[in-house]
N, C-alpha and C positions, 0 to 999 in steps of 0.2 A: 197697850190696853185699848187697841181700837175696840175692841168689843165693850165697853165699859158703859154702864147705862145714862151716866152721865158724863158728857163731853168735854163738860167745863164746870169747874169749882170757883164761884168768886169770891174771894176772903178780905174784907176789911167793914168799914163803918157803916151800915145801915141808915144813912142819914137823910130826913127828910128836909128839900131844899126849899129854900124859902127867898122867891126871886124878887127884883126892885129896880125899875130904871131911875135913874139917879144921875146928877151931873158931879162933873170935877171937886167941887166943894164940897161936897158929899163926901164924897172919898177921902177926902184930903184931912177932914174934920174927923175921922174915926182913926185917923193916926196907920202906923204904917206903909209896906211899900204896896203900888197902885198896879195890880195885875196877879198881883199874890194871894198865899191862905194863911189865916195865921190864927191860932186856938183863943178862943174868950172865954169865959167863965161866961155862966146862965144870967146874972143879973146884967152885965154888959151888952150882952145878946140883946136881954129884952129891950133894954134902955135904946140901944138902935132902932131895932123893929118897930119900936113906940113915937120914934122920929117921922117912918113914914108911912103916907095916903092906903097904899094897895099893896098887894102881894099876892103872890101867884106860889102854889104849892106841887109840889110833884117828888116823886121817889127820889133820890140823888144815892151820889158818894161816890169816888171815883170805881171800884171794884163792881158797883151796883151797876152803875150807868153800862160798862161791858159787858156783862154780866145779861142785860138786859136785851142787848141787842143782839147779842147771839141767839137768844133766845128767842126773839122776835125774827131773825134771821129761819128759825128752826131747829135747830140743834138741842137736847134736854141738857137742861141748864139748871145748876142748881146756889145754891151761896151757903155761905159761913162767915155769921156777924153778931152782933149782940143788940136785939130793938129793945124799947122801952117796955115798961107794963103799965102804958099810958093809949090815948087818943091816937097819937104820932107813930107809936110801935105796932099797931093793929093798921093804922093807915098804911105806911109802909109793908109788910107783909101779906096785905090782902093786894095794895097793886103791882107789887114782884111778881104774886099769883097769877092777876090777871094777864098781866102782858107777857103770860107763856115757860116763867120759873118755877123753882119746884118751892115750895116754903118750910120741908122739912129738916132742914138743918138751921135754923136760926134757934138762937139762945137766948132767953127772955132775962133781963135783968131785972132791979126794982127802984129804978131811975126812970127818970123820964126819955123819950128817944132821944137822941142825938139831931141834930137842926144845923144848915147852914146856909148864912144871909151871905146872898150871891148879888153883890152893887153892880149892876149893869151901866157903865157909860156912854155916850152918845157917839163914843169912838168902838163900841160892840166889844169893847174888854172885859172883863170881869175881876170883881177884886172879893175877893170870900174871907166872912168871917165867921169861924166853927165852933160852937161849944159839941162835945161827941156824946155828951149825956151816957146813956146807957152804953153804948158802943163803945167808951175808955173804959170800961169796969169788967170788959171781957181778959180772963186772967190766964196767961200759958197752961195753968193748971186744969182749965176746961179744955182744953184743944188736943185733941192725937189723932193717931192716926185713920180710925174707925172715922172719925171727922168725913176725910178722905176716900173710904172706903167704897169702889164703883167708879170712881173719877179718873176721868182720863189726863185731865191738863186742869191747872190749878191757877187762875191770876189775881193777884196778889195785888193790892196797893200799896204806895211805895209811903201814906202814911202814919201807917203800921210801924216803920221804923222808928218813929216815937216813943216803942215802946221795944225795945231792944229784946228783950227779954221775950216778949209775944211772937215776935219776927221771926226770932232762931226758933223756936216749937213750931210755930206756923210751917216755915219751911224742910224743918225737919219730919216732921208728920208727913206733909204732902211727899217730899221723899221716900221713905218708906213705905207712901205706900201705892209708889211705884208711877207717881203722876210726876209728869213734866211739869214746869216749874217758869211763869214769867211775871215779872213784875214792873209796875210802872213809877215811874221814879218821882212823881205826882206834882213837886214842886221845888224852885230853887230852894227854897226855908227847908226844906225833907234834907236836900243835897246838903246842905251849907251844914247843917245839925249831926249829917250825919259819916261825915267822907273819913274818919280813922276806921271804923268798919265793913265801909260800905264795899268797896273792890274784893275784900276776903267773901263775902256773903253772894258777890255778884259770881265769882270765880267756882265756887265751892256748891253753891246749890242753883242756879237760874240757871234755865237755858235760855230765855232767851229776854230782852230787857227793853223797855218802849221809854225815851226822853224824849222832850223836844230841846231847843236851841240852847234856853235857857237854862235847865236842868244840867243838860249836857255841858255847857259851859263850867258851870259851878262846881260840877265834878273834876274837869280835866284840864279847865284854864286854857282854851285853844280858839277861845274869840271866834272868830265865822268859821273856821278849819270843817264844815256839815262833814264833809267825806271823811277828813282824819278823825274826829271825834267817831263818827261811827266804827269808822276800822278800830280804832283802842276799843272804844266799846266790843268789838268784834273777838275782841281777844280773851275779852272776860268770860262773854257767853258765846254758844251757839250762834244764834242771832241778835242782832243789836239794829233798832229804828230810832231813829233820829230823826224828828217831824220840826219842819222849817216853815210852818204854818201857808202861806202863798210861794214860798218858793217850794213846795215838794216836801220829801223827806230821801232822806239816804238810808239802804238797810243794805247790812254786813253780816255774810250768810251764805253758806255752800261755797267759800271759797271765793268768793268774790264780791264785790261792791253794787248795789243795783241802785238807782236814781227812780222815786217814784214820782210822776209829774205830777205837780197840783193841779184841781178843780177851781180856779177863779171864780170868789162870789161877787159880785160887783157892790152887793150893798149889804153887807154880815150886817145880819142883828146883834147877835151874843154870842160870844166863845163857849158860856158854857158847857160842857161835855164833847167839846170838838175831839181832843186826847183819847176821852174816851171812847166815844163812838170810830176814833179812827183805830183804836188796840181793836176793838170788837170786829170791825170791819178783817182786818189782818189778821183776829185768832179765827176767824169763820173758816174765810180762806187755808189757813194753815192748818183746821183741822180736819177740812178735806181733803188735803193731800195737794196743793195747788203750789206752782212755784210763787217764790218771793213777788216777785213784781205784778202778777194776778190778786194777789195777798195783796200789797201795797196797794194797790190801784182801785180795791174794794174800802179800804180805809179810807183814802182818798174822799172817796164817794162819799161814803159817811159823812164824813169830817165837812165837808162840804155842805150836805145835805142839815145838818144838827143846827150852823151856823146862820140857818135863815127862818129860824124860832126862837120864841125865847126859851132857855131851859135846856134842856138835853133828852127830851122828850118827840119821839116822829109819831107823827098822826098814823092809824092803822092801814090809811090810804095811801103813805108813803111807801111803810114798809111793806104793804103788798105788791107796789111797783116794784120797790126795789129787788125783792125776791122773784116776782116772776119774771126779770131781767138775767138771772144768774144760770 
């Protein structure tokens, strides 16, 4: 479908992020594990939010932030997700527009959007907590293949598997109708919740699958093994990346193993959207036709480049650099 008017379909939560630097106690006081995502109900949410000084707003969700950079990158981009019919689902939707997406395939629910508080700590990690609002109430029964229809490659986030049932339509749709197929495995909690499924679904419809160390670990149990985790992963899909944060990533693909160097930041602010802008970086690349480690090394960039803002947001003056660079 290289001729397909859009290049790239991004399918998952619509969510608008809602950022916070915050120290270790912070983190530690809202319970669970400290670098993770883990789903809240709306009054817990707010009761957080209500704890702290400032907050900074901007489009998020893992599928959105990829989604966004391709787009920004150049390539017609478009998504599939469900916003509020609220302040936050008009927010969102007007700035997917602006920064270069298409805004006709979103689905309006009659919840409020979906929001997530992203705790920033003074070690540039980030620990998320989600209520999806409007975006969990998107039902397999709204999804097919017309969804799809024009799209050339479809990526997926890997928090969707939450919802088993939305997963397999999501991906069967995008199948039929005739789009490539890559998902990102979003977070250990996605992995841990979801490994009796998850190798049949990797095997059966993905070409191709983005983890990092962690993720990848949770699935496979192989501790640092970066290269043998990607190869198993290599086995399930197409292509299989495995992102090792400063040390590079390993991607398993055409037959062979490729090592993608890391960009050393000397002083990361925030991880937020690092995964993602490095998928986006890598599906730009791949859907130009570029080998693996050109791919890789545009990720890199990204991933790089996201890590010294807060947010997962790049300035217009970034990404114009970065484009007339390519």
């Amino acid at each position: 479908m290289s001729d397909a008017k859009w290049k790239l379909i991004g399918v998952g939560s619509p969510i608008v992020d809602s950022l916070a630097r915050v120290n270790d106690a912070f983190v530690q006081s809202v319970g669970g594990a400290k670098g993770g995502m883990e789903l809240v109900d709306a009054e817990n949410l707010a009761a957080m939010m209500a704890r702290l000084d400032s907050l900074a707003e901007a489009p998020g969700g893992s599928a959105g932030n990829t989604a966004v950079a391709v787009a920004r990158l150049g390539l017609p981009t478009t998504f599939l997700g469900k916003i509020g019919n609220d302040i936050g689902g008009e927010f969102y939707k007007d700035r997917f527009m602006a920064l270069g997406g298409d805004g006709s395939r979103f689905k309006v629910g009659t919840v409020a959007n979906g929001r997530c508080l992203s705790l920033i700590t003074p070690d540039s990690e980030r620990t998320m907590r989600t209520n999806l609002g409007a975006a969990m109430t998107l039902s397999p029964d709204e999804v097919s293949t017309a969804d799809f229809a024009g799209c050339q490659h479809a990526h997926i986030e890997g928090y969707i598997l939450f919802n088993r049932d939305l997963m397999l339509k999501v991906l069967k749709s995008a199948k039929e109708a005739g789009c490539t197929v890559s998902i990102d495995l979003a977070s250990f909690e996605v992995v841990n919740a979801c490994k009796d499924v998850l190798e049949d679904l990797l095997r059966e419809y993905v070409d191709m699958v983005f983890a990092n160390e962690e993720e990848a670990n949770s699935f496979l149990g192989m501790g640092d093994d970066y290269e043998g985790m990607a190869k198993k992963l290599g086995e399930l899909c197409s292509i299989a990346a495995v992102k090792v944060g400063p040390k590079g990533a390993y991607v398993a693909g055409n037959g062979g193993l490729t090592r993608i160097e890391p960009l050393i930041v000397t002083q990361p602010v925030d991880t937020t959207g690092a995964g993602d802008l490095w998928a986006g970086g890598f599906l730009y690349g791949w859907l130009q036709g570029w080998p693996l480690d050109k791919c890789g090394a545009l990720g890199s960039r990204l991933g790089a480049e996201v890590v010294q803002v807060v947010g997962a947001a790049l300035s217009t003056d970034r990404w114009a650099e970065i484009s007339a660079s390519l």
